[in-house]
Backbone and ligand atoms as CSV (ligand in chain L), in Angstrom:
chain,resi,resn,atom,element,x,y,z
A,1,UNK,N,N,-138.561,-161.983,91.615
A,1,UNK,CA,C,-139.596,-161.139,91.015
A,1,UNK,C,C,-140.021,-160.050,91.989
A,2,UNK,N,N,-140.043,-158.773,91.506
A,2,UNK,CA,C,-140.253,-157.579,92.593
A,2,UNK,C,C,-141.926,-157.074,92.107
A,3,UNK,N,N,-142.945,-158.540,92.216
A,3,UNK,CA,C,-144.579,-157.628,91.917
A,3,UNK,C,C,-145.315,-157.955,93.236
A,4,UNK,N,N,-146.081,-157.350,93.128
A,4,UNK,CA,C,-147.012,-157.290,94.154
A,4,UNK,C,C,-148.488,-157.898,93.998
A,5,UNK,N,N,-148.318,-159.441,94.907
A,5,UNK,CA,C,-149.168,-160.372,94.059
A,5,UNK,C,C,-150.641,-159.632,94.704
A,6,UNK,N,N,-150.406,-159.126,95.861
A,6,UNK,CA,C,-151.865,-158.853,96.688
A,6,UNK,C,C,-151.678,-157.179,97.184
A,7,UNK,N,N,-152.187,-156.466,96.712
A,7,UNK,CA,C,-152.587,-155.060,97.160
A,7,UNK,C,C,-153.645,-154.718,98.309
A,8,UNK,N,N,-153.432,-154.113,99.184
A,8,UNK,CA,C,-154.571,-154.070,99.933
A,8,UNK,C,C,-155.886,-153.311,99.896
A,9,UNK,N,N,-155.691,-152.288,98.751
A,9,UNK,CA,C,-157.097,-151.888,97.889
A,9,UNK,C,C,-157.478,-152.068,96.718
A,10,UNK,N,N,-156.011,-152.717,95.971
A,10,UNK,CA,C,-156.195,-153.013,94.200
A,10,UNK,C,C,-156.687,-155.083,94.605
A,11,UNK,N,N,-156.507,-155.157,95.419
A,11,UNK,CA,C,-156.996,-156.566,95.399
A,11,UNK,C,C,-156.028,-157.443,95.026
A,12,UNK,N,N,-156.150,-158.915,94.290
A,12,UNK,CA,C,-155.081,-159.444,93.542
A,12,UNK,C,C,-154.927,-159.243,92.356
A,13,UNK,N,N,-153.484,-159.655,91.752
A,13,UNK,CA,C,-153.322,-159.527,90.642
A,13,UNK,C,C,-154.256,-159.916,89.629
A,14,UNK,N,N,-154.762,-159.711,88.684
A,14,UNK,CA,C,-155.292,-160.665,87.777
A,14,UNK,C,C,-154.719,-161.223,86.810
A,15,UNK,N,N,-154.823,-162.629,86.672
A,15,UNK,CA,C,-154.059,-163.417,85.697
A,15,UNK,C,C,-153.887,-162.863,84.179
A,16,UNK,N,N,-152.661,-163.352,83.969
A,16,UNK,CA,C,-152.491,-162.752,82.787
A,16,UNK,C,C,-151.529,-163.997,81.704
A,17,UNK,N,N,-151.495,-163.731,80.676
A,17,UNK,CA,C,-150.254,-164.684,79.377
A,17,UNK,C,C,-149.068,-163.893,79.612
A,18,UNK,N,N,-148.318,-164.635,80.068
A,18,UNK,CA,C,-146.775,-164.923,79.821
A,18,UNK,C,C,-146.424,-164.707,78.579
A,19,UNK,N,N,-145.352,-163.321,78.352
A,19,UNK,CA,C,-144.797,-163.271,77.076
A,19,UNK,C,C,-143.568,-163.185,77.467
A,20,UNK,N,N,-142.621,-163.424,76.168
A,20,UNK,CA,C,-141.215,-163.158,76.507
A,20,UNK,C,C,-140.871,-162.078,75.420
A,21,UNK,N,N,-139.979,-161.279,76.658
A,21,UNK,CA,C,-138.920,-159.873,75.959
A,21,UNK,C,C,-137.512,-160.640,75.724
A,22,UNK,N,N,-136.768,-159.252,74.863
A,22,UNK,CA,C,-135.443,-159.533,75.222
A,22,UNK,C,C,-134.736,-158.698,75.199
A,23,UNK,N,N,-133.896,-158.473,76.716
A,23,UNK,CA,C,-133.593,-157.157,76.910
A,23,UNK,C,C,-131.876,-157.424,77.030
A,24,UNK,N,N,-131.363,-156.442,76.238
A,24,UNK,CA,C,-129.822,-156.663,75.981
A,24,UNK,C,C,-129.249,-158.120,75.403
A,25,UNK,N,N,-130.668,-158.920,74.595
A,25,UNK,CA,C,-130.142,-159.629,74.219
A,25,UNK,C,C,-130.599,-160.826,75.020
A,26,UNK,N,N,-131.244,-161.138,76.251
A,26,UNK,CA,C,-131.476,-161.718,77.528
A,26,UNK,C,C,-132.994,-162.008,77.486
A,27,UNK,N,N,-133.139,-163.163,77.182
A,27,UNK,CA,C,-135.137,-163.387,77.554
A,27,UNK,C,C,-135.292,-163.039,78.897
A,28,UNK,N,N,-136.433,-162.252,78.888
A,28,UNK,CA,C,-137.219,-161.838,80.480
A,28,UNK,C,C,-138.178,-162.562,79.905
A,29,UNK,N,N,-139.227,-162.629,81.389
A,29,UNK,CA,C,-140.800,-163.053,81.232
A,29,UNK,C,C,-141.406,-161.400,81.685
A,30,UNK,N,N,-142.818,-161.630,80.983
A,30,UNK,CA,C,-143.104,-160.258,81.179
A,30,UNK,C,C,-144.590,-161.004,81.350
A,31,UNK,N,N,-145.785,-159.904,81.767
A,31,UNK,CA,C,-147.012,-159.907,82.015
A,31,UNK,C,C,-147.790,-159.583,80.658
A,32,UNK,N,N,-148.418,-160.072,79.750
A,32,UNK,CA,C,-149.135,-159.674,78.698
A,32,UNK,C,C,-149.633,-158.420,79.160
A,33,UNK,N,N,-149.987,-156.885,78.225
A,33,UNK,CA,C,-150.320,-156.011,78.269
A,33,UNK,C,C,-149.639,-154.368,79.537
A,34,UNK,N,N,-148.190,-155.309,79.924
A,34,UNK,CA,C,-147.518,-154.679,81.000
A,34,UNK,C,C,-146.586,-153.742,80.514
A,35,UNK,N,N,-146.419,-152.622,81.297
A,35,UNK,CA,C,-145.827,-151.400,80.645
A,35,UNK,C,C,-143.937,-152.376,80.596
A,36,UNK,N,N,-143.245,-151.632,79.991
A,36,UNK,CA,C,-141.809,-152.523,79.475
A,36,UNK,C,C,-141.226,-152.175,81.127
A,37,UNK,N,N,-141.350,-150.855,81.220
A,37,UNK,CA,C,-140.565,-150.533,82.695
A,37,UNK,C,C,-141.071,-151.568,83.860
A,38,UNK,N,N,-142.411,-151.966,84.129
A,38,UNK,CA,C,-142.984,-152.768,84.748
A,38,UNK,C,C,-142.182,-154.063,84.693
A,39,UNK,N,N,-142.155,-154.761,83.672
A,39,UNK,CA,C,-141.476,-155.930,83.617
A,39,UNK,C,C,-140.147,-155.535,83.709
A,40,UNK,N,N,-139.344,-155.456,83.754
A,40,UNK,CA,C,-137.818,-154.985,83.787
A,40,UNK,C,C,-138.277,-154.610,85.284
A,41,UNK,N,N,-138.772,-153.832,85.956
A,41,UNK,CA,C,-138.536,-153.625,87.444
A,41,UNK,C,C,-138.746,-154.941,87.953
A,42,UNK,N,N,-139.571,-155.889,87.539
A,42,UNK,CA,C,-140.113,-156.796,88.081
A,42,UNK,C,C,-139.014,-158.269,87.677
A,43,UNK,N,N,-138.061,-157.981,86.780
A,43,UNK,CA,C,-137.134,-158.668,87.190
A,43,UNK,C,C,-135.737,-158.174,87.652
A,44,UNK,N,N,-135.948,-157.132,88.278
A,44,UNK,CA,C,-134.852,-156.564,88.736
A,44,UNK,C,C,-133.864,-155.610,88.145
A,45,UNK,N,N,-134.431,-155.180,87.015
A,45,UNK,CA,C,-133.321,-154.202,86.322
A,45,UNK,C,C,-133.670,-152.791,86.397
A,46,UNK,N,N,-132.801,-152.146,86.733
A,46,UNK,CA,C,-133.429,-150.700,87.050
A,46,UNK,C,C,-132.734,-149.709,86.405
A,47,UNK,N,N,-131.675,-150.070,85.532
A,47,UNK,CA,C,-130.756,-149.019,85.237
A,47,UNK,C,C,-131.317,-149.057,83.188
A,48,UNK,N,N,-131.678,-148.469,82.903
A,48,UNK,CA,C,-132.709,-148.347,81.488
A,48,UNK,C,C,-131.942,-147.729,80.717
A,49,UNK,N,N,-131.069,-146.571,80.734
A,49,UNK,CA,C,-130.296,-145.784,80.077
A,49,UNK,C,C,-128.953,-145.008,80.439
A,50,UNK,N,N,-128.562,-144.551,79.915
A,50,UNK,CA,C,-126.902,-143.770,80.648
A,50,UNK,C,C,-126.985,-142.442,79.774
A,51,UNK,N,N,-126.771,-141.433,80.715
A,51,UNK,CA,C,-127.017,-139.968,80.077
A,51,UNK,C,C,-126.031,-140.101,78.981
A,52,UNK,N,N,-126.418,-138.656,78.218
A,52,UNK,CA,C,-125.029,-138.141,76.743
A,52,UNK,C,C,-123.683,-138.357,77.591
A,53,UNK,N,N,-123.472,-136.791,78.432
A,53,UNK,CA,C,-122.540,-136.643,78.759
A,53,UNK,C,C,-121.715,-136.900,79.989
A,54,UNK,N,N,-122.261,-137.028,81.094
A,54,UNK,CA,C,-121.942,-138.035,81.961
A,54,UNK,C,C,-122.118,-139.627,82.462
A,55,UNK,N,N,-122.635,-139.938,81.516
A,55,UNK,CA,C,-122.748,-141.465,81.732
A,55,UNK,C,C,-123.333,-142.040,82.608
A,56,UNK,N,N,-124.243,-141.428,83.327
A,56,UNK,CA,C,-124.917,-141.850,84.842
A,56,UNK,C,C,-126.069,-142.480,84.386
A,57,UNK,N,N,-126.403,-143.089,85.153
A,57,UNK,CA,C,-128.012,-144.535,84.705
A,57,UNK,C,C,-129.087,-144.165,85.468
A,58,UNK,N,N,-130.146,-144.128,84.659
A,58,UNK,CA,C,-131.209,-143.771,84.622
A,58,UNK,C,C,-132.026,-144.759,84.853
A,59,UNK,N,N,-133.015,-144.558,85.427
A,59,UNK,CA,C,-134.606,-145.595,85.185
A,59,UNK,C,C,-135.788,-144.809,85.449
A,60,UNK,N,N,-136.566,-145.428,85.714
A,60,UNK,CA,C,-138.067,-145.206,86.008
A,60,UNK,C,C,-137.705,-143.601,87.397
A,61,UNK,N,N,-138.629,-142.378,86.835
A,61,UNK,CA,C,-138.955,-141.449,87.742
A,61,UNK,C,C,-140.213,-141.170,88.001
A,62,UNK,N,N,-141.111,-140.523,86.978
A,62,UNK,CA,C,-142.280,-140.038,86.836
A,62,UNK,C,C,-143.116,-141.132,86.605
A,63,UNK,N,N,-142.818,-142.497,86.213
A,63,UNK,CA,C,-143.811,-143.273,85.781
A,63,UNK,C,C,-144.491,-142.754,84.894
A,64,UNK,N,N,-145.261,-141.939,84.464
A,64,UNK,CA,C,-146.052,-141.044,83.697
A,64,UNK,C,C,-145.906,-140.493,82.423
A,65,UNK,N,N,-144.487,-141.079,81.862
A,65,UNK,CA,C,-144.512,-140.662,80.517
A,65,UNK,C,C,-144.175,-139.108,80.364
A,66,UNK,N,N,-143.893,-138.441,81.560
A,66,UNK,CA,C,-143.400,-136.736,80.910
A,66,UNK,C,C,-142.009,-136.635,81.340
A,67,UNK,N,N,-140.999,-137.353,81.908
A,67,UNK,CA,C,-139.635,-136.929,82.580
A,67,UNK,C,C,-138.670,-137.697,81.035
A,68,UNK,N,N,-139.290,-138.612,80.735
A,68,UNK,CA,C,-138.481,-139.349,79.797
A,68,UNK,C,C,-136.968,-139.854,80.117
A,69,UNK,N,N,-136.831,-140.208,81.616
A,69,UNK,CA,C,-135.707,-141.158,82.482
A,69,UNK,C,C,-135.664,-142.245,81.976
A,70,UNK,N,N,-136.899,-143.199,81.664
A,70,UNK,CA,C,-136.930,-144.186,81.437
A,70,UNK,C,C,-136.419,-145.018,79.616
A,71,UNK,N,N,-136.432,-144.083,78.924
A,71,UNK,CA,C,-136.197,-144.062,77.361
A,71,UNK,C,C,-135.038,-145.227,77.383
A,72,UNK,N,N,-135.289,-146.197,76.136
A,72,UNK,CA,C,-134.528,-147.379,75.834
A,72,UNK,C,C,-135.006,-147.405,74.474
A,73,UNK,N,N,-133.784,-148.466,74.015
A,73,UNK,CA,C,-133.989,-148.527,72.240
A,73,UNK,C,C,-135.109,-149.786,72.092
A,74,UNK,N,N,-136.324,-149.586,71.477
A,74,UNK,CA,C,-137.031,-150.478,71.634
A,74,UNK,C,C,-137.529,-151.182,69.875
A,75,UNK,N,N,-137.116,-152.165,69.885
A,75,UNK,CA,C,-137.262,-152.955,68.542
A,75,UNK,C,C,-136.550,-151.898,67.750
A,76,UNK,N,N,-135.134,-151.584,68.115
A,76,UNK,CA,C,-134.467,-150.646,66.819
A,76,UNK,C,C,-134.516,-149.052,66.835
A,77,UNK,N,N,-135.475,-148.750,67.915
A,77,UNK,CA,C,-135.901,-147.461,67.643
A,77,UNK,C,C,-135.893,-146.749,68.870
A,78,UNK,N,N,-134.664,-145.970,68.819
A,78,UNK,CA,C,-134.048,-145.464,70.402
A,78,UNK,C,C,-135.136,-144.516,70.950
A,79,UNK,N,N,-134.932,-143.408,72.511
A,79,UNK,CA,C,-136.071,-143.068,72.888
A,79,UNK,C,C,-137.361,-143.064,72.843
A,80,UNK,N,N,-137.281,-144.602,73.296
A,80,UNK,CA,C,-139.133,-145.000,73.392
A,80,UNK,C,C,-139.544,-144.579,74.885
A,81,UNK,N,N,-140.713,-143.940,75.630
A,81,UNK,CA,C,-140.758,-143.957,77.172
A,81,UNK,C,C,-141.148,-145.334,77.555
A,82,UNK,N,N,-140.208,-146.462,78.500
A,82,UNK,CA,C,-140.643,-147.699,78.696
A,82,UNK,C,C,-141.951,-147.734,79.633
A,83,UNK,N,N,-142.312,-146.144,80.476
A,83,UNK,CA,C,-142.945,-146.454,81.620
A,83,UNK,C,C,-144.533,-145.861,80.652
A,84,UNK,N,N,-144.463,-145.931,79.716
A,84,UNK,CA,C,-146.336,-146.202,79.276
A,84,UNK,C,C,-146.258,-146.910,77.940
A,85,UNK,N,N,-145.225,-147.442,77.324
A,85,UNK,CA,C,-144.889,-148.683,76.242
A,85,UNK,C,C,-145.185,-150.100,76.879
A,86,UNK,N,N,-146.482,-150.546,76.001
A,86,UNK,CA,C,-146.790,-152.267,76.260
A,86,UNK,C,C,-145.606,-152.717,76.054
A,87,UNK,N,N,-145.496,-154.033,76.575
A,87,UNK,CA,C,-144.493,-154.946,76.041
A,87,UNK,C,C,-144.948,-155.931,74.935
A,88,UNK,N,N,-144.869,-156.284,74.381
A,88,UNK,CA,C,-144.957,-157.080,72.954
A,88,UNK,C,C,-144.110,-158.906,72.639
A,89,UNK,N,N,-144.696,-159.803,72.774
A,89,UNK,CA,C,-144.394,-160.987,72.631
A,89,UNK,C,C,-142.764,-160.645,71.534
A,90,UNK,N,N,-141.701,-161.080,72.013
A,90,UNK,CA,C,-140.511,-160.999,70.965
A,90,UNK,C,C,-140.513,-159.757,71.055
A,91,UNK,N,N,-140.816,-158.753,71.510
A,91,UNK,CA,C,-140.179,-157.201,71.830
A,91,UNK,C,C,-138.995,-157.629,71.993
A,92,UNK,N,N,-138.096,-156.988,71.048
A,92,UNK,CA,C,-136.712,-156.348,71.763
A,92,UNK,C,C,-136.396,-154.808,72.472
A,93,UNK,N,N,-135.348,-154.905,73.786
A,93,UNK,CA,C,-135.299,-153.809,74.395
A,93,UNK,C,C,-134.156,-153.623,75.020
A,94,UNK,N,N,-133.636,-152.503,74.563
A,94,UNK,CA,C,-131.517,-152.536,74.687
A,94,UNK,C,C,-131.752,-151.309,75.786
A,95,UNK,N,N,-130.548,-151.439,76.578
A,95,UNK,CA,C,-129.910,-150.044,77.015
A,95,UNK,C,C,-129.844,-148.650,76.262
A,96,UNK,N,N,-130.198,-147.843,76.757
A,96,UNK,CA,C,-130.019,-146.987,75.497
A,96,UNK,C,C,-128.685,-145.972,76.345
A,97,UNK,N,N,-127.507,-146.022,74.855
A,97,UNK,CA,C,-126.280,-144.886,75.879
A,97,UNK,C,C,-126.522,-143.457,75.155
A,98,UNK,N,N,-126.660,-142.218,76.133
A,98,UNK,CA,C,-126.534,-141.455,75.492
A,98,UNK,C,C,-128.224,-140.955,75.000
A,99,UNK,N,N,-127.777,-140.692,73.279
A,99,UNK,CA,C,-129.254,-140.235,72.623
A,99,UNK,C,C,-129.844,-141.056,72.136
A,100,UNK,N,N,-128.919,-142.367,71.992
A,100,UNK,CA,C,-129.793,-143.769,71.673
A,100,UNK,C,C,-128.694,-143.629,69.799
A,101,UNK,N,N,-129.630,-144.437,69.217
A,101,UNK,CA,C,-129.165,-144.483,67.772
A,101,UNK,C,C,-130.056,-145.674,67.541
A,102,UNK,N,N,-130.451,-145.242,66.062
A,102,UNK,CA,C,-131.321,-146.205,65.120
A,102,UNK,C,C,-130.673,-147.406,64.853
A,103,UNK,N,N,-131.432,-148.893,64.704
A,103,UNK,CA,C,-130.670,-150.032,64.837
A,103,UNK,C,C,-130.877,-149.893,63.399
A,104,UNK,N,N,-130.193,-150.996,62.691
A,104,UNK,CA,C,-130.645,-151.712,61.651
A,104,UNK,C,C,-131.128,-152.479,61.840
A,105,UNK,N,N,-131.584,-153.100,60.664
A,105,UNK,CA,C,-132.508,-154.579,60.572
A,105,UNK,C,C,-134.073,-154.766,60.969
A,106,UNK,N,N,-134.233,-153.612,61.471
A,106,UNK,CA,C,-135.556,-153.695,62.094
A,106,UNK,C,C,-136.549,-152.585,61.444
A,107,UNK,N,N,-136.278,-152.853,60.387
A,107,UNK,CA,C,-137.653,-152.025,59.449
A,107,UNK,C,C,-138.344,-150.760,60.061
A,108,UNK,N,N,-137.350,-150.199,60.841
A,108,UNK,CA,C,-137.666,-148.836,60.980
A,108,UNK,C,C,-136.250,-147.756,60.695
A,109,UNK,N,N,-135.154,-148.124,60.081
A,109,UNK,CA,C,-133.792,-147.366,59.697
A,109,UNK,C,C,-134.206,-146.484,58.564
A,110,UNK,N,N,-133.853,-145.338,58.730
A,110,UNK,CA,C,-134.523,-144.100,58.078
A,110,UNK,C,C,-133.300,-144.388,57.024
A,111,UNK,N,N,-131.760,-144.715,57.179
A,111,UNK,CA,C,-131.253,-145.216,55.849
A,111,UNK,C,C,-131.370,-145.871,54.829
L,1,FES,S1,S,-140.294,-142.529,83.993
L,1,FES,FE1,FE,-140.674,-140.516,83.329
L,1,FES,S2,S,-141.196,-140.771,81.218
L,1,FES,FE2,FE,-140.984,-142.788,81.978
């Protein structure tokens, strides 16, 4: 786990509920109310997406929600920003290649 149980001005963590994601298919544990990029750094995954045209992997830059590095298909629904998206008990969360693409099955397919 890559968190930081004790900060030396944020203090300690404060406790939180254990939810589970599933990313590529893979249960993670995540922190109730934790951004998706947060949990995924925090179990070690850093590579979130692969550009259109060169294929190179992306993750977390800006933290902040304006670079959009971090974008993954989230419950079906490609370019979500993971680094200000809660995570959600049974969230699903894929690689996204490219521009992403709409899943099926997940009650958001514009088909
Ligand atoms: S890391 Fe820049 S938008 Fe998420």
């Amino acid at each position: 786990m890559n968190r930081v149980p004790h900060h030396p001005i944020l203090g300690d963590e404060p406790p939180a509920k254990e939810v589970q994601i599933f990313v590529d298919g893979r249960p993670v544990a995540a922190r109730e109310g934790e951004m998706i990029a947060a949990a995924l750094i925090a179990n070690g995954i850093f590579k979130f997406r692969y550009t259109p045209h060169a294929h190179k992997p992306r993750g977390v830059y800006c933290a902040i929600g304006r670079c959009t590095d971090c974008v993954m298909t989230v419950d079906g629904v490609p370019n979500i920003r993971t680094c200000i998206t809660q995570v959600r008990d049974g969230m699903r969360v894929d690689t996204q290649h490219g521009m992403g693409a709409w899943q099926k099955g997940d009650g958001h397919d514009p088909n």
